[in-house]
C-alpha positions as CSV (number, residue, x, y, z in Angstrom):
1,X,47.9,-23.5,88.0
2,X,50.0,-21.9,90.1
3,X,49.4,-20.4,93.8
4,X,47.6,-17.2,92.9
5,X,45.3,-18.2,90.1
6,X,44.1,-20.8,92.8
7,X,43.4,-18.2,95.3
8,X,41.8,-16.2,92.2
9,X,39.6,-19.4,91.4
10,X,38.8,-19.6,94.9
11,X,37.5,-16.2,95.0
12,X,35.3,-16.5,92.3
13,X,32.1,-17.9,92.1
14,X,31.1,-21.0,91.0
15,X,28.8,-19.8,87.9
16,X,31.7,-17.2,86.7
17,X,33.6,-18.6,84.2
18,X,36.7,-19.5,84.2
19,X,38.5,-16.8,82.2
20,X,36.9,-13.8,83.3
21,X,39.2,-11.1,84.9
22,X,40.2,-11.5,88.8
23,X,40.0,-8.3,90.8
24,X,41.9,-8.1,93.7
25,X,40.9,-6.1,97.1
26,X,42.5,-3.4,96.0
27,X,41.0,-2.8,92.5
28,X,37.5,-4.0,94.5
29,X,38.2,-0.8,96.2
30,X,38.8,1.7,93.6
31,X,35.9,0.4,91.6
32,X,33.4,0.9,93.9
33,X,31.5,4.0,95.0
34,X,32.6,6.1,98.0
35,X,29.7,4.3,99.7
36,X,30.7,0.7,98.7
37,X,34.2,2.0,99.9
38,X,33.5,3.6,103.4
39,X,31.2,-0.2,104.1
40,X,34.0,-2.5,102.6
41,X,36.6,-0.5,105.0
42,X,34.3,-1.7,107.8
43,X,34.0,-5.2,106.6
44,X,37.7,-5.5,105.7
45,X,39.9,-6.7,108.6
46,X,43.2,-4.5,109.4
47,X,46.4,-6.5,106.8
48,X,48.9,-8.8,109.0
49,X,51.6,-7.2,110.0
50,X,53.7,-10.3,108.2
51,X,55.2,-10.1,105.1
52,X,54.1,-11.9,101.9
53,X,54.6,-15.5,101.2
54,X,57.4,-15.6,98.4
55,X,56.6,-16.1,95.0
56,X,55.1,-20.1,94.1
57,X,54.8,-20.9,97.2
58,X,50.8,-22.4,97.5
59,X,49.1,-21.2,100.3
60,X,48.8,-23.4,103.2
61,X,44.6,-24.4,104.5
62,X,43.2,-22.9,106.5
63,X,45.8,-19.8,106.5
64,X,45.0,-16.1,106.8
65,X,44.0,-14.5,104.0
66,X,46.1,-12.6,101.6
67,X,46.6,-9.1,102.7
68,X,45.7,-6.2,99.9
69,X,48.0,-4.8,97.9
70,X,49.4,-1.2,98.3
71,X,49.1,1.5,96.0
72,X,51.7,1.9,93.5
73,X,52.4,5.5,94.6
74,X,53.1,3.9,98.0
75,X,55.5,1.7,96.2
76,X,57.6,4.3,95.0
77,X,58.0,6.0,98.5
78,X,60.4,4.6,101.7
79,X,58.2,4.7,104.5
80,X,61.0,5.7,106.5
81,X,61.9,9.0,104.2
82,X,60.2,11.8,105.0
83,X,58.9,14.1,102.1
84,X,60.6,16.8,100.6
85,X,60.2,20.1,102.3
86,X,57.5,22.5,100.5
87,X,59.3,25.5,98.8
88,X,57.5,27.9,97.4
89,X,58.0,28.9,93.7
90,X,59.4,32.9,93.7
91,X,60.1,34.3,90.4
92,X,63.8,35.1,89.2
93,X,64.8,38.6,90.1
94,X,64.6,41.3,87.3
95,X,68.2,43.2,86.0
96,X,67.3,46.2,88.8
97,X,66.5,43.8,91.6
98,X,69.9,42.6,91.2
99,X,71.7,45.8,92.0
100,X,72.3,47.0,95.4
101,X,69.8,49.9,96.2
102,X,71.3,53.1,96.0
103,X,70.9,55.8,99.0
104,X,69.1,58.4,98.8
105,X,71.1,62.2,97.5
106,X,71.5,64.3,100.1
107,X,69.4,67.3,100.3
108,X,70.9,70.3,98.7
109,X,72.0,73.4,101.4
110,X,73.8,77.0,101.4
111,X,74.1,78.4,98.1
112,X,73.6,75.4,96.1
113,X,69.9,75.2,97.4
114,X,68.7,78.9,95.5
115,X,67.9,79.1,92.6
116,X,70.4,80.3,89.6
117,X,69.3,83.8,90.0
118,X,69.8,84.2,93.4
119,X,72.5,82.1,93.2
120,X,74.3,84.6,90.8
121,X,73.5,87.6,92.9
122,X,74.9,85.5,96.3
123,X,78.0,85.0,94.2
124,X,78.6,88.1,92.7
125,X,78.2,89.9,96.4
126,X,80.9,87.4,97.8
127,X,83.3,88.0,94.7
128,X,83.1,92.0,95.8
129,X,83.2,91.8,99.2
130,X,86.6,89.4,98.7
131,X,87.7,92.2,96.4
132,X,87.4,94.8,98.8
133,X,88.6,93.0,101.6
134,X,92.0,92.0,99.9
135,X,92.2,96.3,98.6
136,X,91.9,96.9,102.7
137,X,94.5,94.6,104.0
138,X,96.6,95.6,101.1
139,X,96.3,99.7,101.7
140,X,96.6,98.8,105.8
141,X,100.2,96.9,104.7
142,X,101.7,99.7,102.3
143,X,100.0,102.2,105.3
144,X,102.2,100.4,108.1
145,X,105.3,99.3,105.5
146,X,108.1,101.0,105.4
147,X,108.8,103.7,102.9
148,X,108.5,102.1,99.3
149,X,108.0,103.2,95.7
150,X,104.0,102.1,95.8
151,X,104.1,104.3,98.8
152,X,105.8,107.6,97.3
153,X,103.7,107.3,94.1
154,X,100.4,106.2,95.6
155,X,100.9,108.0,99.3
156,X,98.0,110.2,98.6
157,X,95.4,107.2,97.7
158,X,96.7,105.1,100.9
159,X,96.2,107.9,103.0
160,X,92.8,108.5,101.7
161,X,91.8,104.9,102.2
162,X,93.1,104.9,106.0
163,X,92.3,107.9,107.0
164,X,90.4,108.6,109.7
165,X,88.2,105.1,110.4
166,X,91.5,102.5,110.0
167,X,94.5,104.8,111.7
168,X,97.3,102.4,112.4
169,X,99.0,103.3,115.9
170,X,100.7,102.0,118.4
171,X,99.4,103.8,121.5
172,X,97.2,100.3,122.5
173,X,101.3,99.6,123.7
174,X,101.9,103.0,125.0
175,X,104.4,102.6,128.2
176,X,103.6,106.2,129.5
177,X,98.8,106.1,129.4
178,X,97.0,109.2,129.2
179,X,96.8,110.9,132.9
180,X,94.4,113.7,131.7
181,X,90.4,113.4,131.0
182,X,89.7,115.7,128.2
183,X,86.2,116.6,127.5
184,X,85.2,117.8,123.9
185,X,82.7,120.5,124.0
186,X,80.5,122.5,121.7
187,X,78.0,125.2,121.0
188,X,76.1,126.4,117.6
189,X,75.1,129.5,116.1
190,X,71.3,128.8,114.6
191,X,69.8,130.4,112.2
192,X,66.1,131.3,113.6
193,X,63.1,130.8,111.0
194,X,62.2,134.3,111.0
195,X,65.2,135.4,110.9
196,X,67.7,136.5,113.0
197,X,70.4,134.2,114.9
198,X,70.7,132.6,118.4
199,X,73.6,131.3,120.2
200,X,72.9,127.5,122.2
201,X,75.6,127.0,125.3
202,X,78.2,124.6,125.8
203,X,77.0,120.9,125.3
204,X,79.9,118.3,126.4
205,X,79.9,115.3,124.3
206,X,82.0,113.4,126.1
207,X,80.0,113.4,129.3
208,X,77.0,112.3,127.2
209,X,79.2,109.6,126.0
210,X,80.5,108.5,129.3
211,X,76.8,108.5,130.3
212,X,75.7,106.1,127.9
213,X,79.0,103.9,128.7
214,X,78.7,103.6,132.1
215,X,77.0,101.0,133.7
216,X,76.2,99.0,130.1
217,X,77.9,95.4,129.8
218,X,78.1,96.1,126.2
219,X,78.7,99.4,125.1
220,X,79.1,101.0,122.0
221,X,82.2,100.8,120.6
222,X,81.0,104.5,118.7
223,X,80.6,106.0,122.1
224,X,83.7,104.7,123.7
225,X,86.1,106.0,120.8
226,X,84.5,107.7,118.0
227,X,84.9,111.3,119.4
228,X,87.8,110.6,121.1
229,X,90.0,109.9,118.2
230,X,88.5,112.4,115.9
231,X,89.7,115.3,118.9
232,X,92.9,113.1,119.3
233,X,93.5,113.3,115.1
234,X,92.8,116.7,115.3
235,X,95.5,117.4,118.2
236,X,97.7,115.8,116.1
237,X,97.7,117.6,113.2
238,X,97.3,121.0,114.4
239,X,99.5,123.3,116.7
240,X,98.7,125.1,119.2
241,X,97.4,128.2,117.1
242,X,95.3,125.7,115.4
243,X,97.4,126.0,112.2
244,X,97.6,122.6,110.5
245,X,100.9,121.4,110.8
246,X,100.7,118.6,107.8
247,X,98.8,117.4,104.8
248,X,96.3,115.5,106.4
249,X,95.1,118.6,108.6
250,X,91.9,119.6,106.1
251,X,90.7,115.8,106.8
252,X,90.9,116.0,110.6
253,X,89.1,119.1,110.9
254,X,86.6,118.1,108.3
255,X,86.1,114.5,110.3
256,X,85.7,116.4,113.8
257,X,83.3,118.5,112.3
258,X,81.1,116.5,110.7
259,X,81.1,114.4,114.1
260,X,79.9,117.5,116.1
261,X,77.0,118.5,113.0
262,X,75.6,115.0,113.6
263,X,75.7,115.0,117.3
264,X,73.5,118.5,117.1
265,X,70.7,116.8,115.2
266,X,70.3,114.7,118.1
267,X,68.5,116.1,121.1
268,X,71.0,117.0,124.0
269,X,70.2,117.5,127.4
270,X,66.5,117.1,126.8
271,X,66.6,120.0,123.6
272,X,67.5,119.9,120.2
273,X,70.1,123.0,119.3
274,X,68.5,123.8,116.6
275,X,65.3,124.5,118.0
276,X,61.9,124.4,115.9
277,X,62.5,124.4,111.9
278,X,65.7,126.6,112.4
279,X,68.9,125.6,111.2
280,X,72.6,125.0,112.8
281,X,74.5,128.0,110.5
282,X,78.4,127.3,112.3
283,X,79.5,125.8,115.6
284,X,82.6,125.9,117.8
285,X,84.8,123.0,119.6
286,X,86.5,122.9,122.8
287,X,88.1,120.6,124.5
288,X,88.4,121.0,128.7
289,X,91.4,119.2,130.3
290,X,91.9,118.0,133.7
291,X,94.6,116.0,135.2
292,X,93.8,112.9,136.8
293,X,94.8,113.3,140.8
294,X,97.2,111.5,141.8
295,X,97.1,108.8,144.1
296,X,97.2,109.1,148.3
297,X,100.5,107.2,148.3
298,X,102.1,109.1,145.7
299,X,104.2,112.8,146.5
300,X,103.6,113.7,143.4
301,X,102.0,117.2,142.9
302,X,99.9,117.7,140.0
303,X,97.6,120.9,139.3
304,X,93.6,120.4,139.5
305,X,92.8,123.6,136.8
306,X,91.4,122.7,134.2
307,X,92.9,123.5,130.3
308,X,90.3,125.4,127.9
309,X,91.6,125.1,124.0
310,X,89.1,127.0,122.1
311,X,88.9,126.8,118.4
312,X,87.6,128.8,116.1
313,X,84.1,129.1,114.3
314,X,83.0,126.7,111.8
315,X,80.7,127.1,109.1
316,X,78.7,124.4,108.2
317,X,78.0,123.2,104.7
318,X,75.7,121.4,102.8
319,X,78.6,118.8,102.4
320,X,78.6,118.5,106.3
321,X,75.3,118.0,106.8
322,X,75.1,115.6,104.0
323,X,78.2,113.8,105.5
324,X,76.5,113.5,109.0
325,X,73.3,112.2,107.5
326,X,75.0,109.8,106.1
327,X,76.4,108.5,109.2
């Protein structure tokens, strides 16, 4: 019999027989209740800090007893390794997950944020606008070129284009400026709605357009120019008879006369010249020159008379009137 069994035999009681099993403190422990377990941890004293005898070596009399065994799981563990870390279980990523996320389109602006109709109807507008913006700069070119054969066979159309509104000149550079103010005047012959005719007095234009001018930060670039240039294409074109001296004198007179028909729809000096329900049958021009005085320092003698140019009268059409509607 070796060391244990005696310490087995010794634990036993004297009526147990001989080979019935031998439970050790810690199987005593796991068989019993949690009662019998919490009074048997009372009752048991703390295990010796010394190690085990060795294996076959008898106890000596009178020693301590033999310390419990551990658990096998504590077997398996170094006391001085701490456990793993906990890490969660996270599932694998699906096939999208491992793609980068895309940003987000950008929000659609100008043109490409109508609709197809409209976008159509935006696209067609540019198209003509670009066409007739490349017809103007070409027609302003062969107007300013020098004599070519698209000028001598298409003159006529060229002229037609330019003239009056886009007049290419050079007077913006003129070394000697104008030293006259010329007023452009006018007066109608209205046709009274019971018949009859009534003549209005001189209304001057250009003072009415010097009054709207003057003192505005912005002014019109209509009042400022527009019945200037018509008089000055006019002068241009005509001698002093008032015959036209070339082929573009039928389209001054008809510009500066459809200027005047639509300045006498508008009320001047407080009236309308053509009165209640009449009708403005043909008008005259005028223009009144003065010479601008010249300065203190200056010797030079200039005369203060004004210069009356009188045309002749006009009769208005249904062509002018619809003209200066138009406007």
């Amino acid at each position: 019999m070796d060391a244990y069994d005696e310490v087995s035999n010794a634990r036993r009681g004297p009526d147990e027989p001989e080979g019935s099993a031998s439970i050790g403190p810690g199987d005593a422990t796991a068989d019993r209740g949690d009662g019998d377990s919490a009074e048997a941890d009372a009752d048991t004293p703390a295990p010796a800090s010394t190690p085990a005898p060795e294996t076959g070596s008898a106890p000596e009399t009178g020693s301590a007893p033999v310390p419990a065994r551990a658990p096998a799981w504590a077997a398996r563990q170094s006391p001085q390794s701490p456990p793993p870390p906990y890490t969660p279980h996270t599932p694998p990523p699906s096939g999208d997950a491992l793609t980068s996320p895309q940003p987000p389109a950008p929000a659609a602006s100008g043109i490409a944020a109508l609709s197809l109709p409209y976008q159509i109807v935006v696209a067609l507008v540019l198209a003509v606008v670009a066409v007739v913006a490349c017809v103007h700069v070409a027609m302003v070119f062969l107007h300013v070129a020098p004599s070519n054969t698209l000028t001598k066979q298409h003159g006529q159309a060229v002229d037609d284009w330019v003239y009056p509104e886009f007049e290419q000149n050079w007077k913006l550079f003129a070394p000697n400026p104008l030293q006259q103010n010329i007023a452009v005047q006018v007066r109608a012959e209205v046709r009274k709605p019971g018949g009859g005719f009534r003549e209005t007095g001189w209304y001057d234009l250009s003072a009415l357009d010097g009054a709207a001018i003057d003192g505005n930060l912005v002014p019109s670039h209509t009042d400022q120019n527009e019945l200037r240039r018509a008089w000055d294409f006019y002068v241009s074109t005509h001698d002093t008879e008032n015959r036209a001296t070339s082929s573009r004198g039928e389209l001054s007179e008809r510009y500066l006369r459809r200027i005047v028909v639509m300045r006498l729809d508008r009320e001047l000096d407080g009236e309308r010249a053509d009165g209640s329900g009449g009708a403005v049958d043909r008008i005259q021009v005028r223009s009144r020159t003065t010479n601008v005085p010249a300065p203190e320092w200056s010797e030079e003698q200039v005369s203060d008379k004004p210069v009356i140019r009188e045309l002749s009268w006009w009769s208005v059409t249904d062509r002018d009137r619809t003209e200066a509607s138009a406007e």
